[in-house]
N, C-alpha and C positions, 0 to 999 in steps of 0.2 A: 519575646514571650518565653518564658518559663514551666517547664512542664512538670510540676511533685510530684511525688508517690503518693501523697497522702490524697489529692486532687484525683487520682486515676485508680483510686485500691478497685475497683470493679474492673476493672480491666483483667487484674490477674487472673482471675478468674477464666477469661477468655482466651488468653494466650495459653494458660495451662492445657485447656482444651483443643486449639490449634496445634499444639507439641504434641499431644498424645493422637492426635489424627493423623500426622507428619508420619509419629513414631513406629505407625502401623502399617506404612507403604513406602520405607524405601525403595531410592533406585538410583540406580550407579553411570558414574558419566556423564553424557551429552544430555541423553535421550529421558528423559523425565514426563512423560507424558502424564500421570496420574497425579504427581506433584505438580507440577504446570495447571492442571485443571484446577486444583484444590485450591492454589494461590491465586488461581484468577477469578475462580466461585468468589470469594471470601471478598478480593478487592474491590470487583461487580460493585456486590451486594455493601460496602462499605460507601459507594457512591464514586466509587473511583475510575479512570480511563486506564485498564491496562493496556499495554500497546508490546508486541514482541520485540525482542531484543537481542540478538544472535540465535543462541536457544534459550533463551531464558528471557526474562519480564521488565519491566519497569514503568511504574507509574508517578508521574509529578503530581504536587499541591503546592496552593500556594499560587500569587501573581504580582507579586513584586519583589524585587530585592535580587541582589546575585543564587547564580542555584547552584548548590551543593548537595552533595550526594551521600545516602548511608545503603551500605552494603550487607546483602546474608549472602552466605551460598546454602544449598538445599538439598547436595548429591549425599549420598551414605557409600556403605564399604562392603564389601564381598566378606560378610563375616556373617557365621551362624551365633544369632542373639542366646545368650544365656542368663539374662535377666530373669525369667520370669513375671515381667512386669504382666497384668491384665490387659496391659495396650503393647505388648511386644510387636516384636514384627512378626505381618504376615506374607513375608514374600522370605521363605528360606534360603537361608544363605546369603542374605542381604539384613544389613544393619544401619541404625544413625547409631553408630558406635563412636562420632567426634563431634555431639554437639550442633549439628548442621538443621538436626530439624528445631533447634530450640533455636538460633539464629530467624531461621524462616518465619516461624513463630510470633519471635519478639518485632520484625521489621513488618508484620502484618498487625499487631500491637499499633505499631505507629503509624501504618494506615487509617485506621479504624480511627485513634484518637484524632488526627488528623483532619478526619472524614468533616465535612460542613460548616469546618471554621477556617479562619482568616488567620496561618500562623504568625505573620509579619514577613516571610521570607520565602523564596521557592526552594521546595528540595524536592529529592527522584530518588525515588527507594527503588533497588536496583538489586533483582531475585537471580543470581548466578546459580547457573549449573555446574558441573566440569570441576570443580576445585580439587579432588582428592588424584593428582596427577593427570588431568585431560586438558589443562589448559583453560578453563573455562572463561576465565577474566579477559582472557586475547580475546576471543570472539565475542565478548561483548562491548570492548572495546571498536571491535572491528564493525560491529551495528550500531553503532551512534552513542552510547550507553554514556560517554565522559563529554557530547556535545555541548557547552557552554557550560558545562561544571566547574566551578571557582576553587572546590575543595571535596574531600572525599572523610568519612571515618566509618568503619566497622569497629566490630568487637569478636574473641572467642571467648566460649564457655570451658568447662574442662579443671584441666590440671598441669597449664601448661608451665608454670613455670616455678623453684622450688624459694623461692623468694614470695609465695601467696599463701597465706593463711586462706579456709576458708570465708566465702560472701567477704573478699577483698577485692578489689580492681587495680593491675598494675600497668604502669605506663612507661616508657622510656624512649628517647627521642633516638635518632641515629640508626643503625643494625637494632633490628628486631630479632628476625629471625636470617637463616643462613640462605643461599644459593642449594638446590638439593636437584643434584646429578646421579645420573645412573652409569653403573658401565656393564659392560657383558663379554666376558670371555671364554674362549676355544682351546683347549689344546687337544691336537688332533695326532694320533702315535699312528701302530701297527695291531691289533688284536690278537691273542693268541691264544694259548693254555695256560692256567695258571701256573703249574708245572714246571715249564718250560721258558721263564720270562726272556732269555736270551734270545727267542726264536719270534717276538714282538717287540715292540716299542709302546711300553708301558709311559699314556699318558698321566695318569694318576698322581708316580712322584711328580713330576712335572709340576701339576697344579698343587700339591702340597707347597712346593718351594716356594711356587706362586703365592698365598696366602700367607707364606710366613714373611716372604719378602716386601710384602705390601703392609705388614704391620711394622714391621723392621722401618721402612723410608718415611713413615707417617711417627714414628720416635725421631728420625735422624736428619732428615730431611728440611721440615719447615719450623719455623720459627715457632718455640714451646710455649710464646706467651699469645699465639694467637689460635683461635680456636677451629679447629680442622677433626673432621669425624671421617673416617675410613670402613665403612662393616661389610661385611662381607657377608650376604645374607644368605645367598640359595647356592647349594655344589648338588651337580648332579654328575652320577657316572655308574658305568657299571649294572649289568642283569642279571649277573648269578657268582659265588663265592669264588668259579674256578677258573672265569673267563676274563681276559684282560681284554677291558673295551677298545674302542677306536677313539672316544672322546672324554673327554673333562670337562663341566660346564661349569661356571662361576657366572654369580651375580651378587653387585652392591650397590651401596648407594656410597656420594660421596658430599660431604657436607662444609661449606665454608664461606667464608664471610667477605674473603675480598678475591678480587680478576687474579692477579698474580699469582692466589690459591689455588684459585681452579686451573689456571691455562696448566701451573707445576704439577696438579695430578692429574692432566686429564695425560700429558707428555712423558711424565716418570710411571703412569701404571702400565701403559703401551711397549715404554722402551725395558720395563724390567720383565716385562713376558717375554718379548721378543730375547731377551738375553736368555735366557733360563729355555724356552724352546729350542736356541741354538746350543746348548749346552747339552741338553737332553736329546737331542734327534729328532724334535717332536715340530710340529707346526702350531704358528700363534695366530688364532683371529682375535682382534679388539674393537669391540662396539663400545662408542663414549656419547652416552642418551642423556646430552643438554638439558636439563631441568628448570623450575624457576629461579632466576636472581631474586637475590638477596632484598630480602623486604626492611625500606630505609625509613623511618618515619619523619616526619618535617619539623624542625622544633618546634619552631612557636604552633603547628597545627599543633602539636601534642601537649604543648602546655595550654592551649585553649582548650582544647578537649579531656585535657588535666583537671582543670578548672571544673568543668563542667560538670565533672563526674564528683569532685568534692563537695561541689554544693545541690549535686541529686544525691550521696547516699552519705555526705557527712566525712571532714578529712579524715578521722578515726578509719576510714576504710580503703581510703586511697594510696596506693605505695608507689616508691620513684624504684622501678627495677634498677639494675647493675648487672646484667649475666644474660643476651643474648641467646634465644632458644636457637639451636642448630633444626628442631624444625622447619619447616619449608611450606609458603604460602603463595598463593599465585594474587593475592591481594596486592602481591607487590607491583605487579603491573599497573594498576594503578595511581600507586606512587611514584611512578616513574610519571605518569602525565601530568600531574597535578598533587598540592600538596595536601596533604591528611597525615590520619593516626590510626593506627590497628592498636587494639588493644586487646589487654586479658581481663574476662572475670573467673575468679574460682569458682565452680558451684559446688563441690564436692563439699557433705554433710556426713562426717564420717560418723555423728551418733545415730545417724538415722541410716547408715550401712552403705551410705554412695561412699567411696572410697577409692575407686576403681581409675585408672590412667584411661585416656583416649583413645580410644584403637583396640580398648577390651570388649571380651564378647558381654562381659558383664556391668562395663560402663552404665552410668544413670548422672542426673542431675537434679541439684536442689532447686523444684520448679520454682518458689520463693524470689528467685534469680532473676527471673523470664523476663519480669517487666522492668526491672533496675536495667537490663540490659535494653530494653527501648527506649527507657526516660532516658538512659545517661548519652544514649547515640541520639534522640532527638534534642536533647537540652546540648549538646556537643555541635549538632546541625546551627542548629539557632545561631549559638559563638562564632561558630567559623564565618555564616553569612555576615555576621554584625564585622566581624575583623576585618572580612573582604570590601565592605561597606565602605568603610572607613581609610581601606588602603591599608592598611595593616598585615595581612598577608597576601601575596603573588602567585 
């Protein structure tokens, strides 16, 4: 079965209205209770069996054929919205600043079209919570979510990748995106007077060394043709001009594509603290906060799903990537049990003022998108069952 645009233009309609219902209640993490309502209103009322699934949903259609699975997640980000949209959010300090309720959206889209027909195949659209760092995919993994799943595909919206013009769809087999770690470090001196730094143990230079020698070993250290991101995001220290604290606090993230990467920074940021504290007087604590592995896509799932997406929105729109986002996705857990494809759409519409990167307070999306994004993940579902069908894909 093949599902067109032109067969479902009523549809956008109602996914638009879905996103902007989404877009008005985020909520962050696990715990999703008003979003969980909303998704299981909609799927009810669609004729469908939702059923829970760690913290988060799933329901199948369909009674024959291998099942396959298409993926949203639905959490948002601790960010104050500055859209101004008429549907902004109403919960401050909380945002779908990445796309997540337009995902949510389009995989209730494909509820809905789904609702009281006979696709030719089973699939389980599979509503995650947790993605923006909580892990969310493990536990639903962990409640049955990939039970007899043959294959897997999702999609992002956004601006992920600088290879996409926008309303493109890009794909690319192998490393998507990177492995995305955290680490957290101490150095712990003497306090004193400003005045007087002789009569302290000023940890401060300490962690200056610290920052520059971490940028130093991420030039010199690993291989310059492979892609490795080191930032150093939060330094905390210090409560007034004249007092030398007792600590230095640093926090980054640490981004990379293969084991080797990660084992060498998680062991060269540890051991260059630990030198630079014994150099300075100071003491080293090192937290190294394991993130998700690297999300691997399956080839032939991605050239099925390649495919798919060429003949829902026409090859003029589909592109073969080349440049692995060092972003970080817990979809990858996924592809670790079973094979599938994550993929990108552009939605940014820059004559109509969406322009904005993911993660902005000002992010927006070209609704126009919403349903391209459930036909090409349902007409993708379709492919992968038919390939499984046939033994074609494992």
């Amino acid at each position: 079965m093949t599902f067109a645009l032109d067969a479902f233009e009523k549809m956008g309609t109602r996914v638009v209205e879905h996103r902007r219902a989404l877009h008005r209640i985020p909520e962050i993490g696990l715990e999703l209770p008003e979003t969980i309502a909303y998704v299981e209103a909609k799927l009810a009322a669609a004729g469908a069996i939702p059923r829970r699934c760690g913290m988060g949903l799933v329901a199948d259609f369909g009674s024959s054929g291998p099942l396959v699975a298409i993926r949203a997640d639905m959490d948002g980000l601790p960010i104050v919205e500055e859209t101004e949209l008429p549907f902004a959010s109403e919960r401050h300090g909380r945002m779908h600043a990445c796309g997540h309720d337009v995902h949510t959206a389009a995989l209730l889209g494909c509820a809905e079209i789904l609702a009281g027909t006979e696709p030719g195949f089973r699939v389980r659209l599979a509503f995650q919570p947790g993605e923006e760092g909580f892990f969310g995919a493990v536990g639903m993994i962990e409640g049955g979510c990939l039970d007899d799943v043959r294959a897997i595909v999702g999609g992002h919206v956004g601006d992920l990748s600088e290879e996409l013009e926008p309303g493109q769809a890009g794909f690319m087999p192998g490393f998507l995106m990177a492995a995305a770690d955290r680490f957290r470090a101490v150095f712990t001196g003497q306090g004193g007077h400003g005045a007087e730094p002789h009569r302290a143990r000023d940890p401060i230079p300490a962690l200056a060394e610290y920052i520059l020698a971490c940028q130093s070993f991420r030039a010199r250290e690993f291989n310059q043709t492979e892609p490795v991101v080191i930032s150093i995001c939060r330094v905390e220290s210090g409560s007034a001009h004249n007092i030398i604290p007792e600590q230095a606090f640093i926090e980054g993230t640490v981004r990379t594509l293969s084991d080797r990467n990660r084992e060498l920074a998680e062991r060269r940021l540890r051991e260059i603290g630990e030198g630079i504290a014994l150099a300075t007087g100071t003491r080293f604590l090192f937290d190294w906060l394991g993130g998700y592995p690297p999300l691997v896509n399956h080839p032939g799932a991605t050239a099925i799903a390649r495919a798919a997406a060429s003949s829902t929105l026409g090859p003029d729109r589909v592109v073969d990537m080349t440049k692995p986002s060092m972003g970080g996705e817990d979809f990858a857990y996924f592809l670790k049990r079973v094979p599938g494809c994550f993929w990108y759409m552009n939605t940014q519409a820059p004559a109509l003022g969406i322009d904005k990167p993911n993660h902005n307070p000002r992010f927006d999306v070209d609704e126009r998108r919403i349903l391209e994004l459930a036909l090409v993940n349902l007409n993708a579902a379709a492919a992968l069952a038919d390939a499984v069908a046939r033994g074609e894909l494992g």
